[in-house]
N, C-alpha and C positions, 0 to 999 in steps of 0.2 A: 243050160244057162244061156240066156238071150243077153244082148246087149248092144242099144243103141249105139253106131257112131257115124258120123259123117266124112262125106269123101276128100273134105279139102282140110286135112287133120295139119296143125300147127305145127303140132307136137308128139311122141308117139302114145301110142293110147294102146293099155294095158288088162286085161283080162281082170277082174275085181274077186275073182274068185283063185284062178291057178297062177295070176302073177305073167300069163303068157302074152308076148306079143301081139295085136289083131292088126294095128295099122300103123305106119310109119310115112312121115313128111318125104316128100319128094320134091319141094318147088312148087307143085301145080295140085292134082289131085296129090291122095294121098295111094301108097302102094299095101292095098287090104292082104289080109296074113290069113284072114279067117274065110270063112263055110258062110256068102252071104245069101241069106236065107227069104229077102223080104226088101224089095227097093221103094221104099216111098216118095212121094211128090212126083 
């Protein structure tokens, strides 16, 4: 399961399939949970 998110996350942003955490808001970036696989831009 892939899934796009971005590093400056609002809000925390959740796995669409297991329900699991991948990123959570820290202020500035965000602090990634998951296996990033692919940096674009």
């Amino acid at each position: 399961n892939e899934q796009i998110i971005f590093d400056r996350a609002a809000m925390v942003v959740k796995c669409r399939i297991c329900d699991s955490i991948l990123a959570e808001p820290q202020g500035g970036k965000a602090d990634i949970k998951a296996e990033i696989l692919e940096v674009l831009g």
